[in-house]
C-alpha positions as CSV (number, residue, x, y, z in Angstrom):
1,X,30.3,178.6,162.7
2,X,30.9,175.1,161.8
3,X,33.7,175.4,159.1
4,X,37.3,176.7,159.8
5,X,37.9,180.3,160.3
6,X,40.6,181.8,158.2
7,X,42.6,185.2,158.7
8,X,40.4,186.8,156.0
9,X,36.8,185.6,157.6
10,X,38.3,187.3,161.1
11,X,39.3,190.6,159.4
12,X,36.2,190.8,157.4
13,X,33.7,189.8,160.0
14,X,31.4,192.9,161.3
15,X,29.3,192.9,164.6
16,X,26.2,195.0,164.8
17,X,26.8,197.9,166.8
18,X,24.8,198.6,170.2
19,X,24.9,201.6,172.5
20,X,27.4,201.3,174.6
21,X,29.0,198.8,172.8
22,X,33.3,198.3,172.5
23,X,35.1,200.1,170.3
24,X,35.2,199.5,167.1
25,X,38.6,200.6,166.2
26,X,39.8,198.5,169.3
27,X,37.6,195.5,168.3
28,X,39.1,196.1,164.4
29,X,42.8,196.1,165.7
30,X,42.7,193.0,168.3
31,X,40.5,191.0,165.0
32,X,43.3,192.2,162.7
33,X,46.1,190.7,164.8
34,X,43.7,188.0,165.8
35,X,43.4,187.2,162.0
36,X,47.4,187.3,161.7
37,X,48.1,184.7,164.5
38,X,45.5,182.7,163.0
39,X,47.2,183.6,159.8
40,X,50.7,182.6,161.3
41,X,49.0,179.6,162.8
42,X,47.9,178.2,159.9
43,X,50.9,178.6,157.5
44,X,52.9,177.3,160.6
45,X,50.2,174.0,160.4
46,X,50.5,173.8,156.9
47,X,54.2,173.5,156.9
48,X,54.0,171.0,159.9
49,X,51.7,169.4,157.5
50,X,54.1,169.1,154.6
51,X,56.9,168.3,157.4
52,X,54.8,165.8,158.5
53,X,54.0,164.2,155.4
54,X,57.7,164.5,154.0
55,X,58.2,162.4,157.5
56,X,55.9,160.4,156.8
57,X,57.0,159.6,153.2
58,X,60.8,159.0,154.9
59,X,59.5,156.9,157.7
60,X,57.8,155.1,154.8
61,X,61.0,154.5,152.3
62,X,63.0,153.4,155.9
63,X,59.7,151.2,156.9
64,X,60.3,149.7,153.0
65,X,63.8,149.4,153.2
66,X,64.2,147.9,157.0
67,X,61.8,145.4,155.2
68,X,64.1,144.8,152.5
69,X,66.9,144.9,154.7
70,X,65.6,142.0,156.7
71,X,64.3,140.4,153.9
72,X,68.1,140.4,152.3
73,X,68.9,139.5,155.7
74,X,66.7,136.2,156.2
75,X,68.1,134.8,152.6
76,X,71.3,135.6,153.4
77,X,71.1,134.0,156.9
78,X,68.8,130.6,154.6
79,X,71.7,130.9,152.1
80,X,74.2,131.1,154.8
81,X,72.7,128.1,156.3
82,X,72.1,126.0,152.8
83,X,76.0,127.2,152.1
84,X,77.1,125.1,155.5
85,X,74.6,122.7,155.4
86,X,76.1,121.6,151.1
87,X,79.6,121.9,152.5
88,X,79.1,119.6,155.3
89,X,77.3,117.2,153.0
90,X,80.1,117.8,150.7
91,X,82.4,117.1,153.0
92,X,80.9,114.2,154.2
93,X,80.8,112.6,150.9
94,X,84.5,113.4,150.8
95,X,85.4,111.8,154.0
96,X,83.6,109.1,152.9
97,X,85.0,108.0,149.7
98,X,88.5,109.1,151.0
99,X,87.9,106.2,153.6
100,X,86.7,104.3,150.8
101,X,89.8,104.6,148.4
102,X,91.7,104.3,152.0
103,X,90.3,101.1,152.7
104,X,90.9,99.9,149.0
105,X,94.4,101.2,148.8
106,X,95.3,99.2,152.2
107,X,93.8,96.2,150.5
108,X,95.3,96.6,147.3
109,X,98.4,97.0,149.9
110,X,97.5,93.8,152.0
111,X,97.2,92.0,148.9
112,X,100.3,92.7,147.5
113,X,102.2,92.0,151.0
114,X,100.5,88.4,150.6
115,X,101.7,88.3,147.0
116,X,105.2,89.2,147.8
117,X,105.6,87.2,151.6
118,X,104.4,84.0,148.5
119,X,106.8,85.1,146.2
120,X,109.5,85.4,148.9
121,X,108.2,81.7,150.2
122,X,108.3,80.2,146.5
123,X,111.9,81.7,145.7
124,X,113.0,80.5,149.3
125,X,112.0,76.9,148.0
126,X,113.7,77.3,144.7
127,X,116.9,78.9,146.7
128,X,116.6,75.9,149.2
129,X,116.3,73.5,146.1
130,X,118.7,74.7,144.0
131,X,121.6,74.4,146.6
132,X,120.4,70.9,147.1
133,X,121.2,70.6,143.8
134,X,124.5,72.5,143.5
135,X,125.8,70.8,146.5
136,X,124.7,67.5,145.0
137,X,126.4,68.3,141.7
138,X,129.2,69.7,143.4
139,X,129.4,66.6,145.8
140,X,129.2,64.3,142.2
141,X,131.7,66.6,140.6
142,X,134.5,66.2,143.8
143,X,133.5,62.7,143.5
144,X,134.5,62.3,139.7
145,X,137.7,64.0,140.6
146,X,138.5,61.8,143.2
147,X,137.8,58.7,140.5
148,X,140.1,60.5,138.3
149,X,142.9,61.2,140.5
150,X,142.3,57.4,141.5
151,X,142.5,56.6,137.9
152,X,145.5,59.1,137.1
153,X,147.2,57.5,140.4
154,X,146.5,53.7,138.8
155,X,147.5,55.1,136.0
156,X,150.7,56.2,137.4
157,X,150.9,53.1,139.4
158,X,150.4,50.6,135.6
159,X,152.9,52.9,133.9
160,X,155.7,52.5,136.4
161,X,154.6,48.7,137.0
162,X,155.5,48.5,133.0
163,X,158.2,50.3,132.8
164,X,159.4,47.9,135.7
165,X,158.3,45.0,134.1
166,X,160.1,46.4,130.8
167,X,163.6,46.8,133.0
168,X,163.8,43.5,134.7
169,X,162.7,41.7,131.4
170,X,165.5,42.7,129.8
């Protein structure tokens, strides 16, 4: 007996009979429900089978999909990680030429401080020079009317000597 035994090889197996030998009605009946627990046994197997192989097939997809799963989950964490390590470049370069126009804007500032503090110089000069020269032409212009009040006084002065002169002459 080397291959499986099924319900049907139980029930029909036969045993040679011998005096004094068991009953065969007895023997029949506990082969006949022998052959239904074997029967029961191996539909029960067979459906633990299929169970087992639909398990299988499940464990399978969630084997496939935890693999996809952390598959997804490695790019996303290399993406993540690319993501932060572009933004901090990103933002590097952007801190870098915001110093830059910084820098250039307080140059361009500096520069026009020293262009303005030489402007104000220059028109401080021009201020200083031209009262100089107001007060100079002012100083010349009292001056010439002094000379002619001087000269309207002489004047004054020949007019009434003449009209003196005129009066005692005559």
């Amino acid at each position: 007996m080397s291959t499986r035994l099924t319900a049907m090889d139980i029930e029909k197996q036969t045993f040679t009979r011998k005096m004094r030998g068991l009953d065969p009605d007895e023997v029949q009946l506990f082969l006949r429900g022998v052959a239904e627990e074997i029967e029961r046994v191996n539909l029960e197997n067979a459906n633990l089978l299929e169970e087992n192989g639909a398990l299988r097939q499940r464990v399978d997809d969630f084997k496939d999909r935890e693999r996809t799963l952390q598959d997804l989950l490695v790019t996303a964490q290399k993406m993540s990680s690319d993501l932060k390590d572009r933004s901090r470049v990103e933002a590097d370069v952007l801190i870098k030429e915001a110093r830059f126009k910084a820098e250039r804007l307080l140059e361009q500032a500096q520069d026009q401080l020293h262009a303005l503090e030489n402007e104000i110089g220059r028109l401080r000069l021009e201020k200083d020079a031209f009262e100089s020269r107001l007060r100079a032409m002012l100083e010349e212009h009292v001056s010439l009317l002094d000379l002619r009040r001087q000269e309207k006084a002489d004047a004054d002065n020949l007019r009434f000597l003449r009209r003196r002169s005129t009066t005692d002459v005559g």
